[in-house]
VMD Tcl script that builds the backbone (N, CA, C; Angstrom):
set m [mol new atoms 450]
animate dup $m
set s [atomselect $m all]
$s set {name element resname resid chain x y z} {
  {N N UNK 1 A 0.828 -1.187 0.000}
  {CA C UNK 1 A 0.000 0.000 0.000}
  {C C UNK 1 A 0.870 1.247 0.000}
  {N N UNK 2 A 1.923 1.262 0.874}
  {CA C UNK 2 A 2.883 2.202 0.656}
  {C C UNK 2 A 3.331 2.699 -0.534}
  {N N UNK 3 A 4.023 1.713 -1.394}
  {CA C UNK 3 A 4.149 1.876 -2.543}
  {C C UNK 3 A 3.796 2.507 -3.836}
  {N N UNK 4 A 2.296 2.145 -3.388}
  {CA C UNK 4 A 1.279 2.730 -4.376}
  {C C UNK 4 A 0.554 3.862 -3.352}
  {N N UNK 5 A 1.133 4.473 -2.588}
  {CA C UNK 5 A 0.971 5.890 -2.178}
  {C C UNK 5 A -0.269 5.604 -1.484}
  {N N UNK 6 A -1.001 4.672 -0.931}
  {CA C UNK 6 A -2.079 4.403 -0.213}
  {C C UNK 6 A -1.745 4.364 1.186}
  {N N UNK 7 A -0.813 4.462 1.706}
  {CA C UNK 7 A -0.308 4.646 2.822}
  {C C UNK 7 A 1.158 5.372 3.207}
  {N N UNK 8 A 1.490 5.646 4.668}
  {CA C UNK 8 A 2.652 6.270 4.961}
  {C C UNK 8 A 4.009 5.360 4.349}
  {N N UNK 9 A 4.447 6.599 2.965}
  {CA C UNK 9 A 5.114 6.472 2.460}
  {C C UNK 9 A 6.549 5.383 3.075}
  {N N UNK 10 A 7.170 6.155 3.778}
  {CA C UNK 10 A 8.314 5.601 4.701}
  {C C UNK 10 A 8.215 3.926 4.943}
  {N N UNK 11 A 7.015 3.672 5.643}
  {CA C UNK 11 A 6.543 2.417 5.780}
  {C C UNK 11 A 7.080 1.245 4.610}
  {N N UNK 12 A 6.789 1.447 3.247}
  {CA C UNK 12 A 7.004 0.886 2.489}
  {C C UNK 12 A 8.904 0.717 1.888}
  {N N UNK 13 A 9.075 1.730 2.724}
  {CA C UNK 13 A 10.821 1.791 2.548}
  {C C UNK 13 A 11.342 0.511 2.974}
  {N N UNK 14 A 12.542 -0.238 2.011}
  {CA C UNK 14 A 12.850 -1.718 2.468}
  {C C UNK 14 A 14.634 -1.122 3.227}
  {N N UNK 15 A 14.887 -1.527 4.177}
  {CA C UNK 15 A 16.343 -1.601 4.685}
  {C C UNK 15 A 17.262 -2.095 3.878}
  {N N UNK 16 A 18.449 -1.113 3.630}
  {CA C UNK 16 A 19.598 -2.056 2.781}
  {C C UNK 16 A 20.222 -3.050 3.033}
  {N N UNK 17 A 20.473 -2.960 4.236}
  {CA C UNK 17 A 21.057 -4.302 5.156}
  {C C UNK 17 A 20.338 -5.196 5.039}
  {N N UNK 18 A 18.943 -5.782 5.499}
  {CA C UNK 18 A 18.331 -6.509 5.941}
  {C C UNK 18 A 17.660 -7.137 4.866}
  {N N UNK 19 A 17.185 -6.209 3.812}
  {CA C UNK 19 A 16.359 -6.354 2.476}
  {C C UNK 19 A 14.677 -6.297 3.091}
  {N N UNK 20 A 14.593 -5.791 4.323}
  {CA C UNK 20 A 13.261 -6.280 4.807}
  {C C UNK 20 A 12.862 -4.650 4.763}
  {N N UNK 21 A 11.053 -4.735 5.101}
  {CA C UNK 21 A 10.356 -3.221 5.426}
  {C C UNK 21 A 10.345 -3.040 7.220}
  {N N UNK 22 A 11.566 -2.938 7.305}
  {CA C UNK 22 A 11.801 -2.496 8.718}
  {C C UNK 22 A 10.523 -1.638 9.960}
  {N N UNK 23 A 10.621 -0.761 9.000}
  {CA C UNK 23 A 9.632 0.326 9.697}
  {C C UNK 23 A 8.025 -0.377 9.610}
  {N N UNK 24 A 7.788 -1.190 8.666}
  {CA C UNK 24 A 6.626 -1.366 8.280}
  {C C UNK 24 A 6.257 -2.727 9.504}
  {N N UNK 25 A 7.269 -3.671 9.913}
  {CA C UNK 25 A 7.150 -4.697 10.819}
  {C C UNK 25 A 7.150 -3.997 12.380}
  {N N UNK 26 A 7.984 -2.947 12.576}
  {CA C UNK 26 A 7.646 -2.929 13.856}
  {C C UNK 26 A 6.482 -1.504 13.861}
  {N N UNK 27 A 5.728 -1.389 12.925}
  {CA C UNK 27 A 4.358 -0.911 12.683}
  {C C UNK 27 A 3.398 -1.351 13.076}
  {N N UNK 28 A 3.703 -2.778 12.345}
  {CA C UNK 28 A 2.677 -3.861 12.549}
  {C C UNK 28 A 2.913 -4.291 13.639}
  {N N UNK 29 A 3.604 -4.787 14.381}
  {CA C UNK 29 A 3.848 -5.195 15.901}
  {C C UNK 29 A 3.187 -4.287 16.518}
  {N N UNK 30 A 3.670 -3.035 16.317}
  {CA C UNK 30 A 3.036 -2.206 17.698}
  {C C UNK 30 A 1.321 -2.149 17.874}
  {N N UNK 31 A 0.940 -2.305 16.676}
  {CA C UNK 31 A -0.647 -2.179 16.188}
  {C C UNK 31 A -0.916 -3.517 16.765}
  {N N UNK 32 A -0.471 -4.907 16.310}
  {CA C UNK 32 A -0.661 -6.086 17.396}
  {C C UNK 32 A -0.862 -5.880 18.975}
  {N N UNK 33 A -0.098 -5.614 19.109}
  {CA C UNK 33 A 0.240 -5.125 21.113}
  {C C UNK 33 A -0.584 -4.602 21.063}
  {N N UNK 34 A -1.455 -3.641 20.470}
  {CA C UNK 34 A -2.290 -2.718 21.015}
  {C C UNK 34 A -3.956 -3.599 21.147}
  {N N UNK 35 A -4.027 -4.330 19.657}
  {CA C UNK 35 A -4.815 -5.627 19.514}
  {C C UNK 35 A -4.602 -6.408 20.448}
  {N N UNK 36 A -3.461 -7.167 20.944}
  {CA C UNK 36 A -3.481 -8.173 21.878}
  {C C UNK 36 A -3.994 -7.522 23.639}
  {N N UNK 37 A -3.795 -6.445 23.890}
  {CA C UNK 37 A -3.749 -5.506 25.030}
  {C C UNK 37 A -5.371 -5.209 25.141}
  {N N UNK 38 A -6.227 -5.007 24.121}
  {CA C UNK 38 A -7.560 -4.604 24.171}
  {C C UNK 38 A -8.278 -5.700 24.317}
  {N N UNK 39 A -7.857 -6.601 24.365}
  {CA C UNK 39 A -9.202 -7.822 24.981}
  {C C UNK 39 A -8.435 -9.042 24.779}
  {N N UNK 40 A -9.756 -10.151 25.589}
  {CA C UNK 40 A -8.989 -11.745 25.281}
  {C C UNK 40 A -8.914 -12.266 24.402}
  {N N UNK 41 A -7.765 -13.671 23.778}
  {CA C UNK 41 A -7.789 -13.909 22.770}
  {C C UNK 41 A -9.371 -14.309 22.309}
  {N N UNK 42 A -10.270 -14.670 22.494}
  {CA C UNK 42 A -11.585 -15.012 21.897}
  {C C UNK 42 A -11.921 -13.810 21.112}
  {N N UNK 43 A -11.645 -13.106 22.112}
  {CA C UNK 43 A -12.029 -11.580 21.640}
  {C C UNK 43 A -11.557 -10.894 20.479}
  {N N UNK 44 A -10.264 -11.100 20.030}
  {CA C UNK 44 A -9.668 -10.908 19.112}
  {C C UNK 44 A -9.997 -11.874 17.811}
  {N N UNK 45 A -9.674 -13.269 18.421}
  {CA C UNK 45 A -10.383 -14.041 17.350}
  {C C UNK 45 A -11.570 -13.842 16.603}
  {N N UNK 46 A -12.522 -13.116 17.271}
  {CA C UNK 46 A -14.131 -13.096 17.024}
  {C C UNK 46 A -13.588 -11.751 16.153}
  {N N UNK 47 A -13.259 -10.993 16.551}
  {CA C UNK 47 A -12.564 -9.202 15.843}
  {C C UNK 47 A -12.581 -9.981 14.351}
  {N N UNK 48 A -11.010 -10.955 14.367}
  {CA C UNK 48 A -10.700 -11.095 13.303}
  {C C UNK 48 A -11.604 -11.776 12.346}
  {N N UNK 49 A -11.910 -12.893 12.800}
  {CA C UNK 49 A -12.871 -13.705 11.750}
  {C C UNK 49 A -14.128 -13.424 11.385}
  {N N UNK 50 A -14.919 -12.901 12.183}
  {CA C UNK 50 A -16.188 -11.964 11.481}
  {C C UNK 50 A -15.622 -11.137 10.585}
  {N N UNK 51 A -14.605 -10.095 10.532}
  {CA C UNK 51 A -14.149 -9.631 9.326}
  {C C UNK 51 A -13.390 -10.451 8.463}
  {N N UNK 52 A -12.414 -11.211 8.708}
  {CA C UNK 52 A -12.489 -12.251 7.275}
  {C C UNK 52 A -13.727 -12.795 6.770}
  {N N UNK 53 A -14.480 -13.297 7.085}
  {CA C UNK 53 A -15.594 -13.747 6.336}
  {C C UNK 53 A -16.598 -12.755 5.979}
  {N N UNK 54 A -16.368 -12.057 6.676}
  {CA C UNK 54 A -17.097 -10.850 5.817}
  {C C UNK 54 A -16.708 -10.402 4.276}
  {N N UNK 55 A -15.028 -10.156 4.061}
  {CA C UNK 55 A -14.461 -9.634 2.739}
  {C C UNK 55 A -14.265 -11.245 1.895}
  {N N UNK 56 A -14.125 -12.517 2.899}
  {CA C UNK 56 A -14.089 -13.851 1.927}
  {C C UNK 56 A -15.677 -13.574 0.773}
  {N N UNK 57 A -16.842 -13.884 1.018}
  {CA C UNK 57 A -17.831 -13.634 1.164}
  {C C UNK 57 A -17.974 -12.321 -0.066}
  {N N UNK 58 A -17.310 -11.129 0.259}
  {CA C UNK 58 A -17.555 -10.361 -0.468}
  {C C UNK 58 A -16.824 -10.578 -1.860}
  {N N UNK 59 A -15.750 -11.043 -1.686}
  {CA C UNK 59 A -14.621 -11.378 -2.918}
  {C C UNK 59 A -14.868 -12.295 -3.597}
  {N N UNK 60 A -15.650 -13.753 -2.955}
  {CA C UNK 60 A -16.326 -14.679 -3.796}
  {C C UNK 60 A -17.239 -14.205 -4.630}
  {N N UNK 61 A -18.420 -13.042 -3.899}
  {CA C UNK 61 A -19.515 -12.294 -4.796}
  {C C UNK 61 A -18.657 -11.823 -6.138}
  {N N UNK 62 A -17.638 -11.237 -6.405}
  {CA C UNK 62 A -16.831 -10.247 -7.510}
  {C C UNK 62 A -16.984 -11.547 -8.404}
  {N N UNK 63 A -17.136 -12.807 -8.033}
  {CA C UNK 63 A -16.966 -13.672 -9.405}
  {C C UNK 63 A -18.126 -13.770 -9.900}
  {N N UNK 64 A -19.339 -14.138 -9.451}
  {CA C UNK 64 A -20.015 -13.296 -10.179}
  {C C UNK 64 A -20.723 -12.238 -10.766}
  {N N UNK 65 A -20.079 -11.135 -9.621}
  {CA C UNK 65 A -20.116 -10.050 -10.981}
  {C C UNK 65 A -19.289 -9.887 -12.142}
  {N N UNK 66 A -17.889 -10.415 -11.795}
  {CA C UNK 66 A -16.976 -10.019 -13.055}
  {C C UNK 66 A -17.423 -10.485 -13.944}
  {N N UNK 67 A -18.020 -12.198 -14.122}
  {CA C UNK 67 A -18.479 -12.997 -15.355}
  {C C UNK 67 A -19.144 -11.925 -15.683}
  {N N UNK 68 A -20.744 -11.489 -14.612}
  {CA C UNK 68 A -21.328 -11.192 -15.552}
  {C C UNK 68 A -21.080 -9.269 -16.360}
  {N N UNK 69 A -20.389 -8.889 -15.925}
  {CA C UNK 69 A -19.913 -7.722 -16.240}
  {C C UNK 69 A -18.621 -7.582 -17.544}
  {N N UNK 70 A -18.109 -8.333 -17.173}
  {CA C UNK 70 A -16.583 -8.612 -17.974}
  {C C UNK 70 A -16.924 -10.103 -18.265}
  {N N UNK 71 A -17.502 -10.813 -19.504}
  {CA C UNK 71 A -17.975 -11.933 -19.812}
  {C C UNK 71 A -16.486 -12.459 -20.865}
  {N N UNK 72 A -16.184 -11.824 -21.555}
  {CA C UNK 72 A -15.535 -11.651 -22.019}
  {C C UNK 72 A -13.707 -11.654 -21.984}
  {N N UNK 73 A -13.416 -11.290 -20.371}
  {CA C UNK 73 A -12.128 -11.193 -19.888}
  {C C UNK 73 A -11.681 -12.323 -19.892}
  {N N UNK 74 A -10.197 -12.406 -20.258}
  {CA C UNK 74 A -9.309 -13.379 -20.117}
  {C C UNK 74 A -9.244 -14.904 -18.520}
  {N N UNK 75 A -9.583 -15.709 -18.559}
  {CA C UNK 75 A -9.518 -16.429 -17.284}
  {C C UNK 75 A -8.556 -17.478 -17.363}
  {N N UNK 76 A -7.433 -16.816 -16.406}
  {CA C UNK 76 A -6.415 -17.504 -16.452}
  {C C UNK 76 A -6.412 -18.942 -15.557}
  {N N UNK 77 A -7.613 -18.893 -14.296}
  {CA C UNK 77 A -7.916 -20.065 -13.900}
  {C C UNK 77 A -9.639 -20.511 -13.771}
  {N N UNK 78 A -9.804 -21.545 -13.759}
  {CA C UNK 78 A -11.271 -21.644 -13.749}
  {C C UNK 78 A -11.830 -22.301 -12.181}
  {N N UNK 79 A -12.392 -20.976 -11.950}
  {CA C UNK 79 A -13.828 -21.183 -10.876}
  {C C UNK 79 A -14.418 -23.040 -10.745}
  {N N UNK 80 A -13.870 -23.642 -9.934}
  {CA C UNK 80 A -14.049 -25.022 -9.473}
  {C C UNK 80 A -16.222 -24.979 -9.081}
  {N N UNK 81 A -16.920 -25.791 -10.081}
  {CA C UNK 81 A -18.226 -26.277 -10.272}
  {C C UNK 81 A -19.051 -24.431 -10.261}
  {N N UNK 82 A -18.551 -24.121 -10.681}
  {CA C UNK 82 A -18.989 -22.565 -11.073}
  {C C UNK 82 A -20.719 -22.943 -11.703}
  {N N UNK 83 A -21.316 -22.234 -11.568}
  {CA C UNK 83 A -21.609 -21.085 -10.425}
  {C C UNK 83 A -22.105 -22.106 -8.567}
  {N N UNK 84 A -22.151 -23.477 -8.682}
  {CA C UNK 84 A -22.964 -23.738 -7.529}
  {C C UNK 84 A -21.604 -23.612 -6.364}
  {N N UNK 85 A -20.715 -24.045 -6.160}
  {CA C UNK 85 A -19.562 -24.080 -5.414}
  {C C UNK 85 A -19.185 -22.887 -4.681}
  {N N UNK 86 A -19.137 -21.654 -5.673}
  {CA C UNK 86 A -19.182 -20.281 -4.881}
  {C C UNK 86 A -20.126 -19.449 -4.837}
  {N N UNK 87 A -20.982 -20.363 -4.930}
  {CA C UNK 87 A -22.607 -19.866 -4.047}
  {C C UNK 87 A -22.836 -20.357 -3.169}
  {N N UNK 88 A -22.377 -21.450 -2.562}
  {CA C UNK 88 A -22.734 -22.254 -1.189}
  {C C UNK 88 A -21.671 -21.680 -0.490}
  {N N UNK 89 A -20.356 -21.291 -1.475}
  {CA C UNK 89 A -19.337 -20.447 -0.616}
  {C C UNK 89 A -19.920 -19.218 0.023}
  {N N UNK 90 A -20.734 -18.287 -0.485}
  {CA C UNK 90 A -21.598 -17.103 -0.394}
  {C C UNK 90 A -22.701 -17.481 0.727}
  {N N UNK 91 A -23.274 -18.700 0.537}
  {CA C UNK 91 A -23.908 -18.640 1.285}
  {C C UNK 91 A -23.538 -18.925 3.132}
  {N N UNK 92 A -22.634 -19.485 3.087}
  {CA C UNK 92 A -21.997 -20.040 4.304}
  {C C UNK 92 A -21.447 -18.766 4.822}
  {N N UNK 93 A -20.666 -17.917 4.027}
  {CA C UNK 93 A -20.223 -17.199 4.398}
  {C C UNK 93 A -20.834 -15.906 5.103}
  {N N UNK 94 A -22.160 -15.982 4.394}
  {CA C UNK 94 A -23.328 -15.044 5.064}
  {C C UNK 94 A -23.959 -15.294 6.254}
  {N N UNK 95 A -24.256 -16.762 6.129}
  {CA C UNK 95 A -24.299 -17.664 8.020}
  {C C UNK 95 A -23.660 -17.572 8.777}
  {N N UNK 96 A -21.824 -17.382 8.439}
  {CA C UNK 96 A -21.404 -17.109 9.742}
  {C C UNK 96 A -21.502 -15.490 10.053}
  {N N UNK 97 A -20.969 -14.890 8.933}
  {CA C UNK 97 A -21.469 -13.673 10.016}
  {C C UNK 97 A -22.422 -13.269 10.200}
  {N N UNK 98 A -23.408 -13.571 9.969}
  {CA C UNK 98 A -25.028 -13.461 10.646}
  {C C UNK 98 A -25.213 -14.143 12.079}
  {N N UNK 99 A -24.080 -15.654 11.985}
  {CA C UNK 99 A -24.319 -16.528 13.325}
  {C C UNK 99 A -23.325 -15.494 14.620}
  {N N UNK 100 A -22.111 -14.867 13.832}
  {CA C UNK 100 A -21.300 -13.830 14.636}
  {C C UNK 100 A -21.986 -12.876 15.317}
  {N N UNK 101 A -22.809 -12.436 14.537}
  {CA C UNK 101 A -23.632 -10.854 14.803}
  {C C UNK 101 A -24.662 -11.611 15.687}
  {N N UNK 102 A -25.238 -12.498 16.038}
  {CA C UNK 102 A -26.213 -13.246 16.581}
  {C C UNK 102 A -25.353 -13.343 17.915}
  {N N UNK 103 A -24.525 -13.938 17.601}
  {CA C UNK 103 A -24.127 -15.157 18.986}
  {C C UNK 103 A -23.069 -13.942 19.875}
  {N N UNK 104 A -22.054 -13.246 19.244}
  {CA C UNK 104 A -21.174 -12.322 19.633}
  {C C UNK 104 A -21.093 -10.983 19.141}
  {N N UNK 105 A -22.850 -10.127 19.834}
  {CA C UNK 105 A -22.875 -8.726 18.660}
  {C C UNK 105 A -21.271 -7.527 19.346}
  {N N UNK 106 A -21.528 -7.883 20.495}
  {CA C UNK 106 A -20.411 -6.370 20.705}
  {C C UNK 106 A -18.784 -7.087 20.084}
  {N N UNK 107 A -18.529 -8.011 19.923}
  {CA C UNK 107 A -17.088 -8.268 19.073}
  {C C UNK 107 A -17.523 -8.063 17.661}
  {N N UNK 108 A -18.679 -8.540 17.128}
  {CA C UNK 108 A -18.769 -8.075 15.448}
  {C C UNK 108 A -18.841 -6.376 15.708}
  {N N UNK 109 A -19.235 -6.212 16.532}
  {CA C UNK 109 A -19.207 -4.251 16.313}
  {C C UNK 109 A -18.476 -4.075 16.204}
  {N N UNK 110 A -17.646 -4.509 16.824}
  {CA C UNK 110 A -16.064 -3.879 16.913}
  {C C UNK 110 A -15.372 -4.236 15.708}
  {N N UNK 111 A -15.311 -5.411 15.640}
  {CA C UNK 111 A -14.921 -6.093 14.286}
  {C C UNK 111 A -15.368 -5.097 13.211}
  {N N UNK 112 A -16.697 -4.913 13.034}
  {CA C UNK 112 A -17.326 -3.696 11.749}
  {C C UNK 112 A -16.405 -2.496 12.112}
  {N N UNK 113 A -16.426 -1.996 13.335}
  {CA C UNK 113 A -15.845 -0.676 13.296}
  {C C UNK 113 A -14.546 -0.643 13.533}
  {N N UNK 114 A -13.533 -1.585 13.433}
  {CA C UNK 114 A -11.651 -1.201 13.410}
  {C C UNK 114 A -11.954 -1.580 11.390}
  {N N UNK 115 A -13.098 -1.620 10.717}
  {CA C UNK 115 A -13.035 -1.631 8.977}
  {C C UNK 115 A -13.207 -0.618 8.749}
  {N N UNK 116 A -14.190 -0.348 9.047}
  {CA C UNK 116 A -14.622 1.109 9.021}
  {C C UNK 116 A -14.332 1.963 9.010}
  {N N UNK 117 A -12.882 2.190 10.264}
  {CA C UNK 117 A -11.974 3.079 10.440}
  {C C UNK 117 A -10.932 2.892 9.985}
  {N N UNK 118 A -11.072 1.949 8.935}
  {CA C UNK 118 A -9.611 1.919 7.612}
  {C C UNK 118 A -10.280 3.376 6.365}
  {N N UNK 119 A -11.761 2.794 6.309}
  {CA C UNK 119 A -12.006 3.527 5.040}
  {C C UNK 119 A -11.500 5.280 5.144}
  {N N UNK 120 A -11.697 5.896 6.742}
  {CA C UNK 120 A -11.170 7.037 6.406}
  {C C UNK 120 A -9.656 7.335 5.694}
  {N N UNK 121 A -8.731 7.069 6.479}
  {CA C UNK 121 A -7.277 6.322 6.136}
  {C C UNK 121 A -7.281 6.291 4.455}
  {N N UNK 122 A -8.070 5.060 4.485}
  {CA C UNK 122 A -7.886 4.740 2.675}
  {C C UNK 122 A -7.958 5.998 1.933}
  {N N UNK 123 A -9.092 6.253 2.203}
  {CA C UNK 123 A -9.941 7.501 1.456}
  {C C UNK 123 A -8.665 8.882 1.298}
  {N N UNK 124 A -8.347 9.577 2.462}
  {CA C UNK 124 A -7.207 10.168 2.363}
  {C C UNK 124 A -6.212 9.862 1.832}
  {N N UNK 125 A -5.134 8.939 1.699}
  {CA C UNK 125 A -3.893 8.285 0.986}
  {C C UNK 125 A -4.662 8.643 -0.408}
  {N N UNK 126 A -5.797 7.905 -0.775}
  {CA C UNK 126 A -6.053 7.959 -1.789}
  {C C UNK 126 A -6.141 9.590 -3.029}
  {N N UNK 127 A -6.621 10.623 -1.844}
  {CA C UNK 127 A -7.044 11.453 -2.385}
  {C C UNK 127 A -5.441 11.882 -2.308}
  {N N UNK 128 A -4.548 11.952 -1.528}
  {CA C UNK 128 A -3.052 12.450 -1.305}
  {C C UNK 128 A -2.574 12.173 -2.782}
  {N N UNK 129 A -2.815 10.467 -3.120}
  {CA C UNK 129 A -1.737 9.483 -4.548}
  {C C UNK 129 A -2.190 10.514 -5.330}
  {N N UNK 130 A -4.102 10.845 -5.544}
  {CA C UNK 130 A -4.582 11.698 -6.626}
  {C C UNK 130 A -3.900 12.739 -6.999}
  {N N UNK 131 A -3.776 13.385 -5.584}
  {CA C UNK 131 A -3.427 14.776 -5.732}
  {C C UNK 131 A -1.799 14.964 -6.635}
  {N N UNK 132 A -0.753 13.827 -5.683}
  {CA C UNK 132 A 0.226 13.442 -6.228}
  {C C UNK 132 A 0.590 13.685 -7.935}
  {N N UNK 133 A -0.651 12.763 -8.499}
  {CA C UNK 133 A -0.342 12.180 -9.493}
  {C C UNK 133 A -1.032 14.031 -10.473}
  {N N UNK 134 A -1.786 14.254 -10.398}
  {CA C UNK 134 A -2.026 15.413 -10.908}
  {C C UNK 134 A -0.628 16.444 -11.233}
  {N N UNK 135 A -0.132 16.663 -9.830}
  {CA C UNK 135 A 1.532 17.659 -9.820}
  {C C UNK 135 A 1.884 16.627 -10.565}
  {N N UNK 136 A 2.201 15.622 -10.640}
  {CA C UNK 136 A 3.187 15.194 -11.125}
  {C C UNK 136 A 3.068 15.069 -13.074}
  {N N UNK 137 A 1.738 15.267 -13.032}
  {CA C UNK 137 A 1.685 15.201 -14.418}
  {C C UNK 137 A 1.822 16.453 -15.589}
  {N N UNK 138 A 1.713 17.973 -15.008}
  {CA C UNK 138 A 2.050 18.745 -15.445}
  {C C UNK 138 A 1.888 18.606 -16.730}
  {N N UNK 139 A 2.632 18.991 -17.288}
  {CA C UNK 139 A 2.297 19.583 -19.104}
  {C C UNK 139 A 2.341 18.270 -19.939}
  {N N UNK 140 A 1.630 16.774 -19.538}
  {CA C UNK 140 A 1.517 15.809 -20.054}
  {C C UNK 140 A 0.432 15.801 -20.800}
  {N N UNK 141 A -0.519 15.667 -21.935}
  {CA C UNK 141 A -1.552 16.154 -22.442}
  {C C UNK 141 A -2.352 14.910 -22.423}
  {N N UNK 142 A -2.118 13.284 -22.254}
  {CA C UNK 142 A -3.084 12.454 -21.679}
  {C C UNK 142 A -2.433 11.523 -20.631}
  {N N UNK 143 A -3.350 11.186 -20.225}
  {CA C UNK 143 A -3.151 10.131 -18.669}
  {C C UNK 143 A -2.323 8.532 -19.289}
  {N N UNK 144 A -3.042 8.602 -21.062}
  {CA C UNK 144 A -2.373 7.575 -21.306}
  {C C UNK 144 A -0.276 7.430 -21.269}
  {N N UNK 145 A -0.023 8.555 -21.344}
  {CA C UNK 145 A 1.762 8.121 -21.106}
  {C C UNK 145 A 2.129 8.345 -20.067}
  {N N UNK 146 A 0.939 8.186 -18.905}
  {CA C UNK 146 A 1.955 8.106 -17.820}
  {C C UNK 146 A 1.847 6.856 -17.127}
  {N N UNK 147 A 2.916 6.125 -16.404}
  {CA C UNK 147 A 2.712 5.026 -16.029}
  {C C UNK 147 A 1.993 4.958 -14.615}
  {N N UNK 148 A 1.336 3.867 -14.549}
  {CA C UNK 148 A 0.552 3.688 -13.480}
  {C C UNK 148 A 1.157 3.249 -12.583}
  {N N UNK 149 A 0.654 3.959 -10.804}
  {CA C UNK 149 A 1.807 3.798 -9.612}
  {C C UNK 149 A 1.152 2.166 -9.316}
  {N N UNK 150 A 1.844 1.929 -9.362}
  {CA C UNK 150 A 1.682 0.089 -8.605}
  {C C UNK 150 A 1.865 -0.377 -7.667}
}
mol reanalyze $m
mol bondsrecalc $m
mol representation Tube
mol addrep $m
């Protein structure tokens, strides 16, 4: 995300020595500690996996929209018993977090709201790369010769 200007730049910086994203691991550590420090592991567990199955769930849905949107696009692998397989995937995936939000609502809240409070984050970086990419394009007369940040 760094990279592609969606986040604090620096972060994405790799160490010469090490070859690793230095800054970016003990980022992530400290954000752990702060996760491990705010409740018990159940608690965290429940955090995490109501939101994985929430975006599993959502990312299975993109297949069929892409078919039916992009029918046409290249498929470099094929969707295993398509369409019934990742519809029972969809559907399971909607049971548990419905059974989450049922059985454990104040950890799915929470779970919904540490996502939630990415989108501001995102949203900014994003509008920052925009802004970025505008200065940077100056007296270029289309978007097509410039290369895309990756």
């Amino acid at each position: 995300m760094s990279r592609s200007g969606l986040f604090f730049r620096r972060l994405g910086e790799v160490n010469q020595k090490s070859k690793a994203p230095v800054l970016a691991i003990i980022a992530q550590s400290a954000w752990g500690c702060v996760l491990a420090l705010s409740g018990t592991f159940d608690q965290i567990t429940t955090y995490t996996i109501f939101a994985l199955w929430l975006f599993f769930g959502v990312t299975v849905t993109a297949v069929f929209v892409l078919r039916r949107t992009m029918p046409d696009a290249p498929r470099p692998y094929k969707t295993v018993g398509y369409p019934f397989i990742p519809a029972l995937f969809v559907l399971v995936a909607v049971w548990l977090v419905i059974n989450s939000v049922v059985t454990t609502p104040v950890e799915s809240f929470i779970g919904l709201l540490l996502i939630a409070l990415g989108l501001p984050v995102y949203l900014f970086f994003r509008r920052k790369r925009a802004n970025f990419r505008e200065a940077s394009i100056g007296g270029l007369e289309s978007m097509a010769e410039v290369e895309p940040l990756a």
